[in-house]
TORLUMZA-588516 format. One record per residue (C-alpha): residue in three letters; x, y, z. Coordinates in steps of 0.2 Angstrom, whole numbers, padded with zeros to 4 digits, always signed. Layout:
// TORLUMZA-588516
ALAXYZ;...
***
This chain:
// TORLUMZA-588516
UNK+0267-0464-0842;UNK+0274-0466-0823;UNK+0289-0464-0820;UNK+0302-0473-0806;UNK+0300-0459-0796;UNK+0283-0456-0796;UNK+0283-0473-0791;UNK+0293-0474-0777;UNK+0281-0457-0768;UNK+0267-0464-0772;UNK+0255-0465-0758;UNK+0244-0478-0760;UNK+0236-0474-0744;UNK+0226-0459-0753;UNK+0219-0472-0766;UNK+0212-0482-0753;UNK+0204-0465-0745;UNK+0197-0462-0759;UNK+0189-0480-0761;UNK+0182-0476-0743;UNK+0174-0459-0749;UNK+0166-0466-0763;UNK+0160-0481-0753;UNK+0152-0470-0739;UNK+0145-0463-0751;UNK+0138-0479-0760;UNK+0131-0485-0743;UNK+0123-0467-0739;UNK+0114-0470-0756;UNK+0108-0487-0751;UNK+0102-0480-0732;UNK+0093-0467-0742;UNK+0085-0479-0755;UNK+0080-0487-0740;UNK+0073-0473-0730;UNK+0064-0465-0747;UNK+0055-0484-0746;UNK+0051-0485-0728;UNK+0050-0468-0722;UNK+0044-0456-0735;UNK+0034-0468-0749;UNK+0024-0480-0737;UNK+0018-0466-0726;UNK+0011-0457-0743;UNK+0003-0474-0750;UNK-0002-0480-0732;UNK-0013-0463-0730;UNK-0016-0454-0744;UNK-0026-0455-0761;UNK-0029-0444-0776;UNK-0018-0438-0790;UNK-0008-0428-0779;UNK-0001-0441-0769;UNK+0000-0453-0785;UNK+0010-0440-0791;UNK+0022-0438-0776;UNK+0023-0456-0776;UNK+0030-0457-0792;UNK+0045-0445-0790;UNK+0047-0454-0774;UNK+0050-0470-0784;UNK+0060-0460-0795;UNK+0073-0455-0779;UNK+0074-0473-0775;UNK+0079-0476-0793;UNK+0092-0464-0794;UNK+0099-0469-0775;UNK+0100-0488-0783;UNK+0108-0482-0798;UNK+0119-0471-0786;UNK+0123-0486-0774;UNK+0129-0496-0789;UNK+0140-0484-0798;UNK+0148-0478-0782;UNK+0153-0494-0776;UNK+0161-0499-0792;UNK+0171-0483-0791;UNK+0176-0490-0774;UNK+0179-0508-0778;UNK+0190-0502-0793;UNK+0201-0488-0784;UNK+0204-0503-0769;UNK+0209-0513-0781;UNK+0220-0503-0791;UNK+0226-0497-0771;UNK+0231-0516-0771;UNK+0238-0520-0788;UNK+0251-0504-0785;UNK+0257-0512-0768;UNK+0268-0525-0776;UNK+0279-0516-0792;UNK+0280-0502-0778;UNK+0287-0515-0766;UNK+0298-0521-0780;UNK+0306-0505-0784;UNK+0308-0500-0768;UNK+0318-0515-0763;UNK+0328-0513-0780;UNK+0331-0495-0775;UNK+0340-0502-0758;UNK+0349-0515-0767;UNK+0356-0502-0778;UNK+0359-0492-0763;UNK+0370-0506-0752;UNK+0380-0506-0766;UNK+0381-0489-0769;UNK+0375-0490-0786;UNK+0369-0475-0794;UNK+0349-0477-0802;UNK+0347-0462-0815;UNK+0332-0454-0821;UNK+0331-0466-0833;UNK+0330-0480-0825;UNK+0348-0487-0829;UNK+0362-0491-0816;UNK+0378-0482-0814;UNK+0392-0495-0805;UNK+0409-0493-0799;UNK+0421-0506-0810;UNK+0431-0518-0798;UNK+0449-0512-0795;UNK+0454-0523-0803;UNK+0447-0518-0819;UNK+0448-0505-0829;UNK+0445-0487-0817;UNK+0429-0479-0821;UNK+0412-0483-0821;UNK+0399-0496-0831;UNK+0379-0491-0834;UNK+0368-0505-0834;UNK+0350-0504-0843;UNK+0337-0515-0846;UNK+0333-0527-0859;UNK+0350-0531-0859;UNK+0356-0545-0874;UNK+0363-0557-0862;UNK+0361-0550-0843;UNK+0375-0556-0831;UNK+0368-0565-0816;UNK+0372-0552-0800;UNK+0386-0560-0790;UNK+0390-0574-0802;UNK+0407-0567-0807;UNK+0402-0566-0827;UNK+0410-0552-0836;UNK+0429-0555-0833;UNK+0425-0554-0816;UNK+0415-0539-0814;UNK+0403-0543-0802;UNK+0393-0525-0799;UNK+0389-0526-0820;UNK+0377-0542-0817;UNK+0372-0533-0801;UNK+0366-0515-0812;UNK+0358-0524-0823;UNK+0348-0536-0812;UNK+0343-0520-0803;UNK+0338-0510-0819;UNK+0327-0526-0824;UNK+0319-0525-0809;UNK+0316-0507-0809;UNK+0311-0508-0827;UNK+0297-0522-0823;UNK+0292-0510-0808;UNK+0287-0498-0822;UNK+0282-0507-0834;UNK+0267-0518-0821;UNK+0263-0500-0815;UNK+0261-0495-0834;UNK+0250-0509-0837;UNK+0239-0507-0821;UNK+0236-0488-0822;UNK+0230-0489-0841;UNK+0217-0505-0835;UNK+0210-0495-0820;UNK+0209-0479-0829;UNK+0200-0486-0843;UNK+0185-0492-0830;UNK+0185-0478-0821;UNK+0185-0467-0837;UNK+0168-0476-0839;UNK+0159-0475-0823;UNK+0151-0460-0827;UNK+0132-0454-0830;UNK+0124-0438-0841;UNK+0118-0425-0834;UNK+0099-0426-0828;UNK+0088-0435-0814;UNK+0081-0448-0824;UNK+0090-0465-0822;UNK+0088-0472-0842;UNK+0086-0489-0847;UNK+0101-0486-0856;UNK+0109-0482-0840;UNK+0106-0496-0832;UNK+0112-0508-0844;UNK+0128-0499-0846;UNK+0128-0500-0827;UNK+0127-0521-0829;UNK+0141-0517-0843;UNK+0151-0506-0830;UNK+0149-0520-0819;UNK+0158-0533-0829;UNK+0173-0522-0833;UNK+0178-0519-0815;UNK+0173-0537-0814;UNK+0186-0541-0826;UNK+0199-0528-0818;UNK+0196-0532-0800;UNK+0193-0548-0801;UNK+0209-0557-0795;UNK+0208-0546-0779;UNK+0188-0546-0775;UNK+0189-0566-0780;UNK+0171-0572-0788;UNK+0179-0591-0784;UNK+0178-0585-0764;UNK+0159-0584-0765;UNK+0155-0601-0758;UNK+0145-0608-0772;UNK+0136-0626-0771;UNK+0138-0624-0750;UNK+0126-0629-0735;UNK+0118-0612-0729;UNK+0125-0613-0713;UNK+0144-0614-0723;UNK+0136-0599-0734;UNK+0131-0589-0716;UNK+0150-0592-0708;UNK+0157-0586-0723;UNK+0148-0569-0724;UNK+0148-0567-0703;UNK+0168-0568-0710;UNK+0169-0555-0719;UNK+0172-0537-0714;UNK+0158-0525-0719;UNK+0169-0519-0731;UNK+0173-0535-0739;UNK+0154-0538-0739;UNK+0150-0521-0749;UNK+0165-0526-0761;UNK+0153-0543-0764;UNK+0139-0533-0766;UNK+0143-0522-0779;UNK+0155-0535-0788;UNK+0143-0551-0788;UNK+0126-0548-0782;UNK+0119-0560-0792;UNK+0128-0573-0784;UNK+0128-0567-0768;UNK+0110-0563-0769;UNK+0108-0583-0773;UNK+0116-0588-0756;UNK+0104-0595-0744;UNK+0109-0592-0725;UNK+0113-0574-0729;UNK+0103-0560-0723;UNK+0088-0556-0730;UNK+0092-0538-0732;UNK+0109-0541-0742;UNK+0101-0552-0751;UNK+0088-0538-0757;UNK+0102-0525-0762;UNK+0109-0537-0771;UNK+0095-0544-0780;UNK+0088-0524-0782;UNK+0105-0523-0794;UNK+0100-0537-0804;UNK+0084-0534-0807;UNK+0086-0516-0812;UNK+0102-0520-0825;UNK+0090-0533-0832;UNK+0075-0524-0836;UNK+0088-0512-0843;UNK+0098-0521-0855;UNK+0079-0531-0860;UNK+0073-0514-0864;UNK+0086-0509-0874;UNK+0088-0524-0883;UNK+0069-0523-0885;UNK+0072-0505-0893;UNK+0083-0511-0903;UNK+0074-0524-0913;UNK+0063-0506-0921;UNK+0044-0505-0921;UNK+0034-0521-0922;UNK+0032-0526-0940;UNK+0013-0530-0947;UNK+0009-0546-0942;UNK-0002-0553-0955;UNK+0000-0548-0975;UNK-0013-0547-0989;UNK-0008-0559-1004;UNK-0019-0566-1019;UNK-0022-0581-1008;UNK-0029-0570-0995;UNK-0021-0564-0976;UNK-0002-0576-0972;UNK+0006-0573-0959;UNK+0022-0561-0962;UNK+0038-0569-0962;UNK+0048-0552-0954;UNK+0033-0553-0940;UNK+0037-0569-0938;UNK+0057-0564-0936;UNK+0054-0551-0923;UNK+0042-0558-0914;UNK+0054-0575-0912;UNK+0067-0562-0904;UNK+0055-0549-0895;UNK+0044-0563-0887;UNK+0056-0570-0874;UNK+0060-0551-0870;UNK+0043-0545-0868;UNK+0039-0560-0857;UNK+0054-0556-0846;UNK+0048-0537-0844;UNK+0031-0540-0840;UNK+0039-0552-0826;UNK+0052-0538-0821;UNK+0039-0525-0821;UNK+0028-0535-0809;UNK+0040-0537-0796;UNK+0044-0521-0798;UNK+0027-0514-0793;UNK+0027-0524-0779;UNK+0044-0519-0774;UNK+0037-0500-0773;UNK+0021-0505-0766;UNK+0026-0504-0749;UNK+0014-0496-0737;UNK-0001-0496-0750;UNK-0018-0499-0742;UNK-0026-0516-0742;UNK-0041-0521-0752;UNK-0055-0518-0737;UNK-0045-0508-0725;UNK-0034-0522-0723;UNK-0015-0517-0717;UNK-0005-0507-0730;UNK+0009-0517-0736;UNK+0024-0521-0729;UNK+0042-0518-0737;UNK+0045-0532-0749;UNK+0062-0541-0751;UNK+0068-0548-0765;UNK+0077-0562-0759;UNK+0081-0571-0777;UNK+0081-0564-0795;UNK+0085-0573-0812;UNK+0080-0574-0830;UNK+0088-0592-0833;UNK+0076-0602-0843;UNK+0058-0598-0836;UNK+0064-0586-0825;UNK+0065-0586-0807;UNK+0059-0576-0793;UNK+0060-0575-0772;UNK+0050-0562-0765;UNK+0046-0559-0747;UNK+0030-0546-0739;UNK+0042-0541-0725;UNK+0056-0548-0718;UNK+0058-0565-0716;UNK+0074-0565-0703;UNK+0063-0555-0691;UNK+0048-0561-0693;UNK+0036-0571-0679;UNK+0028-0581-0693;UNK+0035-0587-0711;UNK+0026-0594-0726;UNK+0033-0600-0740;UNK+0022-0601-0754;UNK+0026-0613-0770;UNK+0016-0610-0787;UNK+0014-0626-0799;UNK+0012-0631-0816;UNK+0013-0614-0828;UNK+0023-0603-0815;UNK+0035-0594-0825;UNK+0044-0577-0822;UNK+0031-0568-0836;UNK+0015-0575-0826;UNK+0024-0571-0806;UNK+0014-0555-0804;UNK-0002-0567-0801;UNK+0008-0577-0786;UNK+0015-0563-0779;UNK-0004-0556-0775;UNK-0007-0574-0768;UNK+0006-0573-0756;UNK+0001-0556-0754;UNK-0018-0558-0748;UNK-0010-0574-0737;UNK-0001-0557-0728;UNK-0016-0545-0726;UNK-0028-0560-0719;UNK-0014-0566-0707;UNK-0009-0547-0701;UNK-0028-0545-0699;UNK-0031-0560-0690;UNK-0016-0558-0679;UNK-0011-0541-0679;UNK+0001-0542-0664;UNK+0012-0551-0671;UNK+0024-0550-0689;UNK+0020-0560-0702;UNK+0032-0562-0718;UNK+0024-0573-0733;UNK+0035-0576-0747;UNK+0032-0582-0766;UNK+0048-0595-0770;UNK+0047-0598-0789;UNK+0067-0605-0787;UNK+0062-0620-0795;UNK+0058-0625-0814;UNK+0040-0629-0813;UNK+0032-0639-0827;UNK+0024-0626-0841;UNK+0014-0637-0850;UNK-0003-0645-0841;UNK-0003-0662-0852;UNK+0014-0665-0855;UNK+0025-0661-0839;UNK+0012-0658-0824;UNK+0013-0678-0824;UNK+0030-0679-0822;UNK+0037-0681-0807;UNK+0057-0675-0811;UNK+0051-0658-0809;UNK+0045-0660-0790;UNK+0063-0671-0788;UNK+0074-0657-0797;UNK+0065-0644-0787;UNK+0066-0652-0768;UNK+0084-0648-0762;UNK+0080-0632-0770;UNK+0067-0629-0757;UNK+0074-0638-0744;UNK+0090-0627-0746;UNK+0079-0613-0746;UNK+0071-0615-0729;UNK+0088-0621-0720;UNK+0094-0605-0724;UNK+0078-0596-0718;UNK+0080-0606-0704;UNK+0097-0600-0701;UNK+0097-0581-0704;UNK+0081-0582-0691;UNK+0093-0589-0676;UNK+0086-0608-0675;UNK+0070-0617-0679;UNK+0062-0609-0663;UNK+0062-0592-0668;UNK+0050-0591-0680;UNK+0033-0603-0684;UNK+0037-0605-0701;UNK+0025-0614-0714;UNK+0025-0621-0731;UNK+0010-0620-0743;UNK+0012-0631-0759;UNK-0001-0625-0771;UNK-0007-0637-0785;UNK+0013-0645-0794;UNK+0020-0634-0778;UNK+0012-0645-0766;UNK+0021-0659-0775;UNK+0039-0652-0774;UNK+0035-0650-0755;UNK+0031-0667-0753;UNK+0047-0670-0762;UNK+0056-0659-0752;UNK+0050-0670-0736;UNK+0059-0686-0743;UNK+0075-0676-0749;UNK+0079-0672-0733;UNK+0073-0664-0717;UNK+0059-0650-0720;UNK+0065-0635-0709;UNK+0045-0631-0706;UNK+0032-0632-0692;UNK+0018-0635-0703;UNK+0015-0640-0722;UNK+0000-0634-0731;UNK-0007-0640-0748;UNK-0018-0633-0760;UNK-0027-0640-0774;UNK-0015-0654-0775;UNK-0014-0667-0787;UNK-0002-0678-0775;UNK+0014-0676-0766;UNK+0023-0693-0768;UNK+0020-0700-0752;UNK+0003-0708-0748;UNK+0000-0704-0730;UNK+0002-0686-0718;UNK+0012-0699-0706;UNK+0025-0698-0721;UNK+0028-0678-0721;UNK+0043-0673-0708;UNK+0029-0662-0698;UNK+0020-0674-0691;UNK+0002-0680-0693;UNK-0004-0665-0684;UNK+0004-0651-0695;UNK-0003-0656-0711;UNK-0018-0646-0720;UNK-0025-0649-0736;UNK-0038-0637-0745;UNK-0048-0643-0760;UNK-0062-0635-0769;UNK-0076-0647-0773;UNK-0076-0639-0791;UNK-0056-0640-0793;UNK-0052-0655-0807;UNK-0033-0657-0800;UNK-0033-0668-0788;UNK-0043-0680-0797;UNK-0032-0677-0813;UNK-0016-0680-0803;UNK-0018-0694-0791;UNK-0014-0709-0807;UNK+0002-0700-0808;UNK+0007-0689-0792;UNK-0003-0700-0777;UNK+0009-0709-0764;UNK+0004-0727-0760;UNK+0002-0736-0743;UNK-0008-0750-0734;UNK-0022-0744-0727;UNK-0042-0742-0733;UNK-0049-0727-0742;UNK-0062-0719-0731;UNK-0077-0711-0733;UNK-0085-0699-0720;UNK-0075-0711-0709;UNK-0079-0727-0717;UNK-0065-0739-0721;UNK-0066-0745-0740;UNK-0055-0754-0751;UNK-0043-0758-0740;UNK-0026-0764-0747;UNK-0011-0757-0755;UNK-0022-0740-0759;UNK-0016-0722-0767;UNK-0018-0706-0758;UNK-0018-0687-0761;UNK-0019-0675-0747;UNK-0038-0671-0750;UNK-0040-0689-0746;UNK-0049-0693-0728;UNK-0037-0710-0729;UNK-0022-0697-0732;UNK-0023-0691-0714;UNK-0021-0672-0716;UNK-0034-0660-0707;UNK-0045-0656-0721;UNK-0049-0637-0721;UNK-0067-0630-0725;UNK-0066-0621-0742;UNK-0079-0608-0749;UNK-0069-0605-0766;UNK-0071-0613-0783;UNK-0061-0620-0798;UNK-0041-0622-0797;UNK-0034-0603-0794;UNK-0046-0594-0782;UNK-0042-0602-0763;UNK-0031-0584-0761;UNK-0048-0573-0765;UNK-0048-0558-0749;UNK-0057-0562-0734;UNK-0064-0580-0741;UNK-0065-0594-0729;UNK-0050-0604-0740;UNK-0037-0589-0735;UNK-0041-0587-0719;UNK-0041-0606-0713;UNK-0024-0605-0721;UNK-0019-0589-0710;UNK-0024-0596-0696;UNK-0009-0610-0699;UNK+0001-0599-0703;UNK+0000-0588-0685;UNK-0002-0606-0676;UNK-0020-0603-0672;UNK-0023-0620-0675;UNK-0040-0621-0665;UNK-0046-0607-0676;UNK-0048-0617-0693;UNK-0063-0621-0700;UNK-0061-0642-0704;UNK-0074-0650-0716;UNK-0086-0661-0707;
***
């Protein structure tokens, strides 16, 4: 237990030296995660094949781990020792001035805290010792105690000094209890285990440093551009704090950069598919599913138990596991010698409901062309893997069509798409829920990028997806050059003129064979006056409804050569190239239908 005096020498500054060490340290780990991505594991993927360099690649990943895991638990360390350093500043500052209170009046303070004082001469000669926890302390200066003034003086001095000690007591033993914790095993292997416990470890310093690294500071609910002034705010050691304290919230924030958003994200994601592994585990092998009886095979009632429990959990890991694999794709080769792949970005990351999932092929901010790609109807965090190939074939075509120039595609599954085809893909409360989402989304692009000119930035709505856009475009301003849709089964409003790009910017791609469209238009089309055409032909002609795929719609319809629902991303097909070509601005290089 501290003492009084241990207090009074304490140098606080050595705390916060400390914090600095462990968080140059943190930082060091995140730079090297970084250049283990970039610099060692892309060059490997990008040029060499076998089971050797698989191999290699593999230990490589297994760096990266350990640096996350490293980048993590050291910025704890940091985040609790600065604000321990900060918690100490004020019963150190109490004491001290306690200490020259008892000095001005030349009281004595004792080892043990209680005050020696002079009696008044015109008391009794001699001196009184004041202690703490007085009965009935005298107020100092008030004249109680037949007079003797110094007595209420003692013993509002020992009270203070007692309460210096006592907060100091209560601080050490909180502090020491987290960083008793923040510790791994011996071994290079980064466990499951260990990463949920690092989501554990990060909920206790959450708890202990809270009141100093404020959770209620994180502007939650704000514009992007309020989200971006506060983080160009903070000092980069008030942004590492955030980081390591609240990454899922700060790797929520649109308007922030695309790279903190990533490390914060990268935490998440990696104390998730810890803790549902090891909640997984716990649940013990699967249990027969079927049992023989006199009646003949039932379905087993403990199956049925642990599957209602292991389920959701196996759904979330398949999810986790796919952006995962794309997260340490970086710099594999394309499918035809197309351009290995760029560094991904996890830009947003949650296992809410569905799930959710933001993840970029390069980076967004720095980028010369942007598309972002929304899934439809049964896009869920268990099934992302299959839209994060999309947008990743959108990349390769784009980077080989336009190799001068950077191309980031992103998949944004930040909205609650419909899951079941027949009851919610004809509802339209999912499109209207989703839209500020999106539009938020793309203001804050728009902001970490430096203004609306300094990157062609497209949005492709495929099937429901194309529907939220659309609902996006009455919501508020889309912050995008050109929309794209893709097997759409309506988008709210009946005619291109409608969408905030212009007439001009919007492209519509439809397989002859895709049933959507048709399926959609009674209860997703837009209505206008106007005639439907046919090869230029006006017909029916009145208060008609319209889907993009419509010639009365307006939108440049864009040759397809892919058939059925889910294919218009297939490699080097005229359906992903046409969309490529918007996406570079090649406007001149799409193929229209005739």
């Amino acid at each position: 237990m501290p003492t009084w005096q241990q207090l009074r020498d304490l140098k606080i500054s050595e705390y916060e030296d400390a914090a600095d060490g462990w968080g140059r340290v943190s930082n060091r780990a995140d730079a090297a995660r970084v250049r283990v991505d970039q610099e060692m594991s892309i060059p490997v993927r990008s040029t060499q094949k076998g089971e050797t360099p698989d191999a290699a690649v593999g230990q490589l990943n297994r760096l990266s781990d350990n640096y996350q895991y490293l980048h993590s638990e050291c910025g704890l360390i940091r985040t609790t020792l600065n604000a321990l350093a900060t918690e100490l500043a004020a019963p150190q500052r109490k004491l001290r001035q306690a200490l020259e209170d008892a000095a001005t009046y030349g009281f004595t303070v004792n080892d043990d805290g209680s005050v020696t004082y002079p009696n008044p001469v015109p008391l009794a000669s001699g001196n009184g010792k004041a202690t703490p926890g007085a009965p009935i302390p005298l107020l100092p200066g008030a004249g109680e105690g037949q007079g003797n003034e110094n007595k209420g003086r003692a013993e509002d001095i020992a009270e203070r000094i007692s309460s210096a000690v006592n907060d100091v007591n209560e601080i050490d033993a909180r502090h020491a209890g987290v960083l008793r914790k923040l510790k791994a095993p011996a071994g290079l292997a980064v466990t499951k285990e260990m990463l949920a416990d690092a989501g554990r470890d990060m909920k206790a310093v959450q708890r202990t440093a809270g009141s100093i690294v404020n959770k209620a500071d994180i502007p939650h609910g704000k514009s992007p551009a309020e989200n971006k002034g506060w983080w160009d705010h903070l000092s980069q050691e008030q942004r590492d704090e955030y980081l390591t304290l609240y990454p899922a919230d700060v790797g929520a924030l649109d308007g922030i950069p695309s790279i903190a958003r990533d490390t914060s994200n990268r935490m998440v994601l990696a104390e998730s598919q810890g803790q549902a592994q090891v909640d997984l585990a716990k649940l013990g092998p699967e249990p027969p599913k079927y049992l023989q009886s006199a009646a003949g095979m039932t379905i087993n009632p403990l199956w049925q138990v642990w599957d209602g429990k292991a389920g959701p959990l196996k759904k979330q890991i398949k999810g986790m596991d796919a952006i995962q694999s794309r997260l340490d794709a970086g710099g594999a080769p394309g499918e035809g010698g197309k351009s290995g792949l760029p560094q991904a970005y996890l830009l947003g990351f949650d296992t809410r409901g569905i799930g959710h999932a933001i993840v970029a092929n390069g980076n967004p901010d720095t980028a010369d062309n942007t598309a972002v790609y929304v899934p439809g109807t049964t896009s869920n965090l268990e099934g992302i893997g299959g839209n994060i190939n999309r947008a990743t074939h959108l990349w390769q075509q784009a980077q080989a069509q336009s190799p001068g120039e950077t191309t980031s595609t992103i998949t944004w599954l930040g909205y609650d798409a419909p899951q079941g085809l027949v009851t919610d893909a004809t509802q339209k409360h999912y499109a209207y829920d989703g839209a500020p989402k999106l539009d938020t989304f793309l203001d804050g692009l728009q902001a970490t990028q430096g203004g609306a000119d300094n990157s062609h930035t497209t949005v492709i709505g495929h099937s429901y997806g194309s529907t939220v856009v659309g609902a996006a475009t009455m919501h508020h301003q889309l912050a995008a050059d050109d929309i794209v849709t893709v097997g759409s089964p309506g988008v709210l409003v009946g005619s291109a003129d409608d969408l905030d790009v212009g007439k001009e910017h919007v492209w519509s791609e439809a397989a002859g064979s895709d049933p959507v469209p048709a399926l959609g238009r009674d209860f997703l089309a837009g209505h206008h006056w106007g005639a439907q055409r046919y090869h230029g032909i006006p017909y029916d002609v009145g208060y008609i409804s319209s889907i993009p795929s419509d010639e009365s719609f307006g939108a440049h319809r864009m040759d397809v050569d892919t058939s059925g629902h889910s294919d218009y991303w297939t490699p080097d097909s005229q359906s992903v190239k046409n969309q490529a070509w918007v996406v570079t601005g090649d406007y001149n290089r799409v193929e229209e239908d005739d």
